[in-house]
PyMOL Python script that loads the backbone (N, CA, C, O; Angstrom):
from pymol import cmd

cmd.read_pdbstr("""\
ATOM      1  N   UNK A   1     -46.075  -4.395   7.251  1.00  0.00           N
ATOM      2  CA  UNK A   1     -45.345  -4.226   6.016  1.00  0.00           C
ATOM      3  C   UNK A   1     -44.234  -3.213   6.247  1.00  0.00           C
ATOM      4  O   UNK A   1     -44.480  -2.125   6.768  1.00  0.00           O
ATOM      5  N   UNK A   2     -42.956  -3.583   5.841  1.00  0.00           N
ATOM      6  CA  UNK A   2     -42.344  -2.702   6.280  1.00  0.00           C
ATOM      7  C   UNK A   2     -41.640  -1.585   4.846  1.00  0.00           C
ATOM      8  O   UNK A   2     -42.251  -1.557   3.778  1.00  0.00           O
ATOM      9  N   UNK A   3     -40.540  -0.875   5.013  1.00  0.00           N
ATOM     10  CA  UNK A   3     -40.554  -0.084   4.533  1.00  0.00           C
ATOM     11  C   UNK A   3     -39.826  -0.218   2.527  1.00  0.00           C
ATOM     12  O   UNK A   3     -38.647  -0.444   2.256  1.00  0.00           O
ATOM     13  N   UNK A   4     -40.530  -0.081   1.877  1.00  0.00           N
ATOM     14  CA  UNK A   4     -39.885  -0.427   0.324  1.00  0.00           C
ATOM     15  C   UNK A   4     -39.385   0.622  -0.026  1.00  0.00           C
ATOM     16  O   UNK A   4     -39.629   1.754   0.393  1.00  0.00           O
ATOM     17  N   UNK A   5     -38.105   0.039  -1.417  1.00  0.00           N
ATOM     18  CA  UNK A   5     -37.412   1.536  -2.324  1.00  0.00           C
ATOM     19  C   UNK A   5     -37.740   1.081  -3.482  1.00  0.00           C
ATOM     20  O   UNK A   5     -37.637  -0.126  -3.701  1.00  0.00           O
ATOM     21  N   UNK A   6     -38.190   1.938  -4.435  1.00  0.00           N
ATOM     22  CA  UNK A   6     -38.818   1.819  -6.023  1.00  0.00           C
ATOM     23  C   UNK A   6     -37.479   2.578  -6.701  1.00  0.00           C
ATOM     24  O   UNK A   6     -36.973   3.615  -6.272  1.00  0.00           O
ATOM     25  N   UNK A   7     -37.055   1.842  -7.813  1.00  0.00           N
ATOM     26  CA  UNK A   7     -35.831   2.187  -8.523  1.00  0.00           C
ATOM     27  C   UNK A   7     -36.014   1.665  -9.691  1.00  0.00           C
ATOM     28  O   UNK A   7     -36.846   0.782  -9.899  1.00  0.00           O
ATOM     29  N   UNK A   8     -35.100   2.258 -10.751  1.00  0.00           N
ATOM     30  CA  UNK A   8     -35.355   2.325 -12.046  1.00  0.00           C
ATOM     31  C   UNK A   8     -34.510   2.804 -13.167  1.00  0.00           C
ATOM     32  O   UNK A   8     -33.341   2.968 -12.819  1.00  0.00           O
ATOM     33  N   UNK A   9     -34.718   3.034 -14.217  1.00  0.00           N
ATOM     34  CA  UNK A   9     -34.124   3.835 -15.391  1.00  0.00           C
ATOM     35  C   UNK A   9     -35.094   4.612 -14.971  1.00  0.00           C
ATOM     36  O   UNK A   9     -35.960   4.179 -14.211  1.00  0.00           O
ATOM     37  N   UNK A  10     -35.080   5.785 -15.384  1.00  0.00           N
ATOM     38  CA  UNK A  10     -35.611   7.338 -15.441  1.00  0.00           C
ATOM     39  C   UNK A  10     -36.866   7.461 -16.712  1.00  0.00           C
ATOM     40  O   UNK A  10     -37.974   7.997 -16.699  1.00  0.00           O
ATOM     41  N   UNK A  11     -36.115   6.697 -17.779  1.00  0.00           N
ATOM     42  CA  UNK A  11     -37.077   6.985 -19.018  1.00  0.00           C
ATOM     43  C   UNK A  11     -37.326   5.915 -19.874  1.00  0.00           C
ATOM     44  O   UNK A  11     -36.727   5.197 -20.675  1.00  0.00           O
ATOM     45  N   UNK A  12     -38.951   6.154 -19.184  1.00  0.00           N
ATOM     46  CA  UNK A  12     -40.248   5.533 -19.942  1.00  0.00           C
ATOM     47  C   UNK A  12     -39.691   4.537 -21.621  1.00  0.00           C
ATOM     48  O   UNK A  12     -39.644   5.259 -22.616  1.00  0.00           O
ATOM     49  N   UNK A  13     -39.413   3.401 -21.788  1.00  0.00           N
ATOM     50  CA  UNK A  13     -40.606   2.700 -21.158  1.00  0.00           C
ATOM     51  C   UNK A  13     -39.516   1.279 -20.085  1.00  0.00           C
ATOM     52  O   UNK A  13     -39.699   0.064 -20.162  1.00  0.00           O
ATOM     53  N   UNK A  14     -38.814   1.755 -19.494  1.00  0.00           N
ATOM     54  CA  UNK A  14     -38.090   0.613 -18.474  1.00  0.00           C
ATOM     55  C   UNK A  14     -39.104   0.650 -17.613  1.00  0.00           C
ATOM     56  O   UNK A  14     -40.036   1.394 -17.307  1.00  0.00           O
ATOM     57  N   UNK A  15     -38.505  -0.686 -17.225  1.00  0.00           N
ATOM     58  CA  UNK A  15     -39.554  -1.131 -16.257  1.00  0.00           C
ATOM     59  C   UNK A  15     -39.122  -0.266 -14.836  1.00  0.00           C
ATOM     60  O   UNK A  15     -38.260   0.602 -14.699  1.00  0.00           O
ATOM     61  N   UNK A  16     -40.036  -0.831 -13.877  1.00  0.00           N
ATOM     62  CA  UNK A  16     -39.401   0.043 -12.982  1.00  0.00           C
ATOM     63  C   UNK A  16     -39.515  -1.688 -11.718  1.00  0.00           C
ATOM     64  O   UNK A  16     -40.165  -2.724 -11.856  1.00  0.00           O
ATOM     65  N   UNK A  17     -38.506  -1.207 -10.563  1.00  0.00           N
ATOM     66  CA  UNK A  17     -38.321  -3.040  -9.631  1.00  0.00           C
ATOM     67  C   UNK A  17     -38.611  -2.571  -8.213  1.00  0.00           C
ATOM     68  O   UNK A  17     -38.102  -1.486  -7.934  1.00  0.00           O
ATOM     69  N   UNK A  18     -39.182  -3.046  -7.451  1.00  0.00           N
ATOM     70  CA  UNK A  18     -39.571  -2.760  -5.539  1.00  0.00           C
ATOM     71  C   UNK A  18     -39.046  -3.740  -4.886  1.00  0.00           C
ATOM     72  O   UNK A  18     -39.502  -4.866  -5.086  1.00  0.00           O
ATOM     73  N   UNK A  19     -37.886  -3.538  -3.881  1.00  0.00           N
ATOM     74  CA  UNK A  19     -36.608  -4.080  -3.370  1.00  0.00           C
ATOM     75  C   UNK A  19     -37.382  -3.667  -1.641  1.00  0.00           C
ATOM     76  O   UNK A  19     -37.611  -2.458  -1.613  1.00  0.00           O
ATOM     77  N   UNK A  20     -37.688  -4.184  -0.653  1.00  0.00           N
ATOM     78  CA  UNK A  20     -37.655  -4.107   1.077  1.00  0.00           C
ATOM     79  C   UNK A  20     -36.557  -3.214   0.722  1.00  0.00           C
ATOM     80  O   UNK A  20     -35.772  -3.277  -0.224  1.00  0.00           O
ATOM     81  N   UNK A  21     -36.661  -2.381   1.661  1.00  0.00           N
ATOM     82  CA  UNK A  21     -35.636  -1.416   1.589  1.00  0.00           C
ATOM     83  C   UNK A  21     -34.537  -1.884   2.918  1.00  0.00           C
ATOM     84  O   UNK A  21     -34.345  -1.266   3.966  1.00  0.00           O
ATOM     85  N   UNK A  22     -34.024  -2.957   2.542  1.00  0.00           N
ATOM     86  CA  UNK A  22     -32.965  -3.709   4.064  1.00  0.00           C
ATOM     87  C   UNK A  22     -32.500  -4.764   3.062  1.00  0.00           C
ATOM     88  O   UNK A  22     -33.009  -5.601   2.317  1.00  0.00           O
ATOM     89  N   UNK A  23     -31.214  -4.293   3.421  1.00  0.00           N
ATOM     90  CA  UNK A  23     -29.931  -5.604   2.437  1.00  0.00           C
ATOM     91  C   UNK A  23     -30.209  -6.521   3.405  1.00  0.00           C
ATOM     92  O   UNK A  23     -30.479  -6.297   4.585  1.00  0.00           O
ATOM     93  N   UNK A  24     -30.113  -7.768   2.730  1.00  0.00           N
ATOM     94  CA  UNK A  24     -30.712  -9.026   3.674  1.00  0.00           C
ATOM     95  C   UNK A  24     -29.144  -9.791   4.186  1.00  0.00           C
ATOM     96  O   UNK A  24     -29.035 -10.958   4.564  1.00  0.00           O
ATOM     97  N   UNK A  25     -27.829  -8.604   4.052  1.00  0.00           N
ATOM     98  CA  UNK A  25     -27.172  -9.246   4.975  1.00  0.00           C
ATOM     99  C   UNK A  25     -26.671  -8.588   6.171  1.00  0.00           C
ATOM    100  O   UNK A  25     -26.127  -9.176   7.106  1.00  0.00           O
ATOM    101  N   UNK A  26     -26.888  -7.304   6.093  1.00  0.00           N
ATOM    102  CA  UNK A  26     -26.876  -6.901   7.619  1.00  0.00           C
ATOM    103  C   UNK A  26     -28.190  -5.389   7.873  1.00  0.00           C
ATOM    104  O   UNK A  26     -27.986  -4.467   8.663  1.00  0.00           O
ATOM    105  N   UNK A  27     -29.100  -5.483   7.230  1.00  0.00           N
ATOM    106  CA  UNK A  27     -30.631  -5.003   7.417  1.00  0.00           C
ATOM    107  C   UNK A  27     -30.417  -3.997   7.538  1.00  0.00           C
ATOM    108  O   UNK A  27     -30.739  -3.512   8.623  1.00  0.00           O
ATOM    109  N   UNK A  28     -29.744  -3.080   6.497  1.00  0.00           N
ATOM    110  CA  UNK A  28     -29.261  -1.809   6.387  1.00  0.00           C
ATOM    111  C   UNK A  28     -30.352  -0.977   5.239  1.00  0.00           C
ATOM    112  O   UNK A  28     -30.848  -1.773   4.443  1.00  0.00           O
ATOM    113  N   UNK A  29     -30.729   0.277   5.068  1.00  0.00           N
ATOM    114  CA  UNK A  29     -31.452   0.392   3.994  1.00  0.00           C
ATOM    115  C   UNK A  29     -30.508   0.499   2.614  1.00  0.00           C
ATOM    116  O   UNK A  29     -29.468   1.119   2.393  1.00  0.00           O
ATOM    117  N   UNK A  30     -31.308  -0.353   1.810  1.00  0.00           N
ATOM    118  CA  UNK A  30     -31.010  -0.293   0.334  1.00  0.00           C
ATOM    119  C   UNK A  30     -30.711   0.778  -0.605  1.00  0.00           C
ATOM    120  O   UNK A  30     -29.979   0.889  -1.589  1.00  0.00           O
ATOM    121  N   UNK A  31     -31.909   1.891   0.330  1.00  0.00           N
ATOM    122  CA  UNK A  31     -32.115   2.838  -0.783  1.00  0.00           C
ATOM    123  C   UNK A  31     -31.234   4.066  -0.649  1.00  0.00           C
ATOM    124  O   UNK A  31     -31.406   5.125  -1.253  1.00  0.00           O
ATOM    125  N   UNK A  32     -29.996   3.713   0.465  1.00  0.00           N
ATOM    126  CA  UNK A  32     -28.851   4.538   0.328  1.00  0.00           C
ATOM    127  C   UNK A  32     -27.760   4.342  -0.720  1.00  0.00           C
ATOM    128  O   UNK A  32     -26.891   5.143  -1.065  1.00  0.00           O
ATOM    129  N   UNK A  33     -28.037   2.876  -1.230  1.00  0.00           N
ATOM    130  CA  UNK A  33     -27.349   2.571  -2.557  1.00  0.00           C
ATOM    131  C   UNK A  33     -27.757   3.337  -3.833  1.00  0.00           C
ATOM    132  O   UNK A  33     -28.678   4.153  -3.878  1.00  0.00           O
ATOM    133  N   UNK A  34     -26.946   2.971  -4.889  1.00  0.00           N
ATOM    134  CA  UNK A  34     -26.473   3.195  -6.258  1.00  0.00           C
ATOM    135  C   UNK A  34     -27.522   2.210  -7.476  1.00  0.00           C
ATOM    136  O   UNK A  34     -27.881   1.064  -7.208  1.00  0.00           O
ATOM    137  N   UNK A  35     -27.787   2.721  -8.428  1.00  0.00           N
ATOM    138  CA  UNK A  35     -27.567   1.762  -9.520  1.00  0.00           C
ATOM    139  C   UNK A  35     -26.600   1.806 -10.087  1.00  0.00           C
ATOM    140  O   UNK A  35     -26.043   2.835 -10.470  1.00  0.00           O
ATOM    141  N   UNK A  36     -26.210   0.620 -10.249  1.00  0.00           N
ATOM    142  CA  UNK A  36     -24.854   0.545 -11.099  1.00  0.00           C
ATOM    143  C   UNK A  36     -25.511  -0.695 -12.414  1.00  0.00           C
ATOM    144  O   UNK A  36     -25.927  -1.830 -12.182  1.00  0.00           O
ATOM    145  N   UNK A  37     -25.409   0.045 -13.857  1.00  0.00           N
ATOM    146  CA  UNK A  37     -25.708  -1.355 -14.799  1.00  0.00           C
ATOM    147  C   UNK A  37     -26.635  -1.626 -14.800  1.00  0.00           C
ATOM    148  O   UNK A  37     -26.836  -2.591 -15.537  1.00  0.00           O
ATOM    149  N   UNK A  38     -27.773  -1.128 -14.127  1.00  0.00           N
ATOM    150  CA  UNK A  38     -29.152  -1.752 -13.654  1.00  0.00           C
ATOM    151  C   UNK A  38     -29.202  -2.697 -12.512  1.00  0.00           C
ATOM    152  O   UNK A  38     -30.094  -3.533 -12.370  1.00  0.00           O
ATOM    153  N   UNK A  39     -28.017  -2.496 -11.556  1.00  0.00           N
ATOM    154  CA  UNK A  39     -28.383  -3.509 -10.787  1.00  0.00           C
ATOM    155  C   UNK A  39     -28.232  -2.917  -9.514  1.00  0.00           C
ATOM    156  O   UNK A  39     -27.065  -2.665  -9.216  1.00  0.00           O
ATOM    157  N   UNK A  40     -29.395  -2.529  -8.398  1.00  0.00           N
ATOM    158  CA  UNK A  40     -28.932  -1.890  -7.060  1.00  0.00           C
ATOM    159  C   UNK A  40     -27.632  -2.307  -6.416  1.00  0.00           C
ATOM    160  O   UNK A  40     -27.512  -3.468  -6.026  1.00  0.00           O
ATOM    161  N   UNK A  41     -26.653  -1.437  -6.280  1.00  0.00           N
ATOM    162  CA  UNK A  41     -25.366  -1.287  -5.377  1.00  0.00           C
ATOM    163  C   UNK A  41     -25.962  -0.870  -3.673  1.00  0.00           C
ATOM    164  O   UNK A  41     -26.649   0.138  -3.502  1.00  0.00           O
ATOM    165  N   UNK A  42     -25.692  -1.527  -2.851  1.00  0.00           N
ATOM    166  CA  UNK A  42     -26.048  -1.554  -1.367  1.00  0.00           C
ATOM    167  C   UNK A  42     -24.846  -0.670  -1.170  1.00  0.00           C
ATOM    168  O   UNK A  42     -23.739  -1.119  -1.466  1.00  0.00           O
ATOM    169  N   UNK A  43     -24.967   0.503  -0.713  1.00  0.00           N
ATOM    170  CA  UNK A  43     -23.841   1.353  -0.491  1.00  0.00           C
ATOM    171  C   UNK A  43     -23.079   1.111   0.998  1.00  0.00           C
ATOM    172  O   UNK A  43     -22.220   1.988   1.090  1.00  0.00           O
ATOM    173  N   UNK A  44     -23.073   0.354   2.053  1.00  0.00           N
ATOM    174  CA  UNK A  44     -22.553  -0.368   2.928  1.00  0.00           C
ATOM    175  C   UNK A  44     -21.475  -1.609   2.548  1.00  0.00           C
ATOM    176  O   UNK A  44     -20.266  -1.473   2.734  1.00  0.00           O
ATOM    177  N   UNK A  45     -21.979  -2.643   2.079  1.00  0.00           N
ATOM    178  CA  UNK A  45     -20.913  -3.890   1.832  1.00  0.00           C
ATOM    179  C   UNK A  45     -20.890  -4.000   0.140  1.00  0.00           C
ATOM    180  O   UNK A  45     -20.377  -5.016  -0.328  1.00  0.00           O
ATOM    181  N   UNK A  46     -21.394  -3.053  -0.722  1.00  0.00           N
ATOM    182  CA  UNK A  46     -21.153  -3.478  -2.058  1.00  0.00           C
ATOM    183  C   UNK A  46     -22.333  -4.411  -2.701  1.00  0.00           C
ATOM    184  O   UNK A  46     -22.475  -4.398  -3.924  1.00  0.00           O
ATOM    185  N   UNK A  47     -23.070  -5.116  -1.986  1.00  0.00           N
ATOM    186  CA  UNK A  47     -23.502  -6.358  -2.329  1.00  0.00           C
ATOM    187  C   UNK A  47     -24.281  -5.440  -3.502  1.00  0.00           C
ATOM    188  O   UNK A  47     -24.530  -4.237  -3.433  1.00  0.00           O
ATOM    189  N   UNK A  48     -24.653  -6.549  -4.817  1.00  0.00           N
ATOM    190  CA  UNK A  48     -25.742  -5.870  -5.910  1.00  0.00           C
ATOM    191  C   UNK A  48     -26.822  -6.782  -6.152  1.00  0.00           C
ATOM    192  O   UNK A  48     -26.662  -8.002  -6.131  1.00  0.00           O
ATOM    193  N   UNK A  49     -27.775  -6.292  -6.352  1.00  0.00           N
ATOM    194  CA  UNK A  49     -29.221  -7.168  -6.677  1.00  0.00           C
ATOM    195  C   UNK A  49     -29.474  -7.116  -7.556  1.00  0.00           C
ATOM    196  O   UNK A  49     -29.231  -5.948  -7.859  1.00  0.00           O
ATOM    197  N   UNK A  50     -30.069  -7.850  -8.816  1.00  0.00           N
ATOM    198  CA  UNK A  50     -30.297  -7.854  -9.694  1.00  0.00           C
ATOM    199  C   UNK A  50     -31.702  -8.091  -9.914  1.00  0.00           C
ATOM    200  O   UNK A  50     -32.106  -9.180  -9.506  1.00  0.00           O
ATOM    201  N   UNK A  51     -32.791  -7.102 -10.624  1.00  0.00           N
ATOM    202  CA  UNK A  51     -34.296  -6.701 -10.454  1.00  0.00           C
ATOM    203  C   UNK A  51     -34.442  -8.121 -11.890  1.00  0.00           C
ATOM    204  O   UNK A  51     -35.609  -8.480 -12.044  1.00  0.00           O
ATOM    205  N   UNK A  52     -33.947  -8.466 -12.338  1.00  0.00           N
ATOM    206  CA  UNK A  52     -34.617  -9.781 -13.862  1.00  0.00           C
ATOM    207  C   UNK A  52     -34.033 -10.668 -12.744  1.00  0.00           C
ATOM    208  O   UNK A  52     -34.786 -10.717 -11.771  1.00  0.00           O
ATOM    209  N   UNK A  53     -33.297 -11.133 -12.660  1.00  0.00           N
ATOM    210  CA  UNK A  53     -33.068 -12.687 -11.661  1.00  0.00           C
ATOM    211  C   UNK A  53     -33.713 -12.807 -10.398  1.00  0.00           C
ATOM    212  O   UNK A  53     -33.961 -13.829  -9.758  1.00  0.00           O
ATOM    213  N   UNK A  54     -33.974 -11.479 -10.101  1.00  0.00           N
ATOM    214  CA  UNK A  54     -34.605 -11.451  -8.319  1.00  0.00           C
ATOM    215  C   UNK A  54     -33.947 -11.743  -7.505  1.00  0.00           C
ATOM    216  O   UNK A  54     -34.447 -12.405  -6.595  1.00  0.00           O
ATOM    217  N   UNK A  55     -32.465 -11.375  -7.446  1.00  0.00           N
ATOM    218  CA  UNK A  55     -31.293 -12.030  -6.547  1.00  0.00           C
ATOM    219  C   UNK A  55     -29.891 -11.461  -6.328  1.00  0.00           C
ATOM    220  O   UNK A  55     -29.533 -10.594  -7.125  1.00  0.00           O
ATOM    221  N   UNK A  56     -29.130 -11.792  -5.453  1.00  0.00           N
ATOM    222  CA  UNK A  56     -27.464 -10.668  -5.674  1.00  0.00           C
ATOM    223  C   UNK A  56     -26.991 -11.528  -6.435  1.00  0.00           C
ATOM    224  O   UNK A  56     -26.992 -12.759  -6.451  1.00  0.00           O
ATOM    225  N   UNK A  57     -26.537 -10.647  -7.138  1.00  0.00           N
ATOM    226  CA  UNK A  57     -25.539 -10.973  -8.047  1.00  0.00           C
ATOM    227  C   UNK A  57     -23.845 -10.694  -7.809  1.00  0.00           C
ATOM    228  O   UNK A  57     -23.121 -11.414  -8.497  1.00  0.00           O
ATOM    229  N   UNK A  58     -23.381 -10.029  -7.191  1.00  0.00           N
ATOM    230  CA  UNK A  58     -22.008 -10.521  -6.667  1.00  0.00           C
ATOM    231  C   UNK A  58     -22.263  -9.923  -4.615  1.00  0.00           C
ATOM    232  O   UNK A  58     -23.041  -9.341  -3.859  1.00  0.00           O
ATOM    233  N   UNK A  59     -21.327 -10.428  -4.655  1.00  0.00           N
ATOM    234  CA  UNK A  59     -21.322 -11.075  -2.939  1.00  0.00           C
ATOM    235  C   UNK A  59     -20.191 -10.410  -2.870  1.00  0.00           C
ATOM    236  O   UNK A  59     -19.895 -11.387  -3.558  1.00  0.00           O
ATOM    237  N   UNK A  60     -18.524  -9.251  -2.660  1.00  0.00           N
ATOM    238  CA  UNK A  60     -17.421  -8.759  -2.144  1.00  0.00           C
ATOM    239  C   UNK A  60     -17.130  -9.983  -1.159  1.00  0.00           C
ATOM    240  O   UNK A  60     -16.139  -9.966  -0.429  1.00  0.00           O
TER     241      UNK A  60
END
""", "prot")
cmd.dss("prot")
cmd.show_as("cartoon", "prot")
cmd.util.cbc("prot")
cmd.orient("prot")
């Protein structure tokens, strides 16, 4: 199992989402990114994930 990042809103009662901590386009860790909007920012290429769809949501 390799290594996860847990991210979130701060205050209770948001949910909270567990992302592999490796952008699945060049296997960088995640958890040097941002939330932006609720949606993890990969601080390398931009890419964002979105924790309700389970998926990126924009691609740069």
């Amino acid at each position: 199992m390799g290594r996860h990042q847990r991210w979130g809103d701060v205050a209770p009662p948001a949910p909270v989402s567990v992302f592999a901590d490796q952008c699945p386009h060049r296997h960088l860790p995640l958890s040097a990114g941002t939330v932006v909007e609720g949606r993890l920012r990969s601080a390398y290429h931009g890419w964002e994930f979105d924790p309700a769809r389970q998926a990126s949501t924009v691609q740069p």
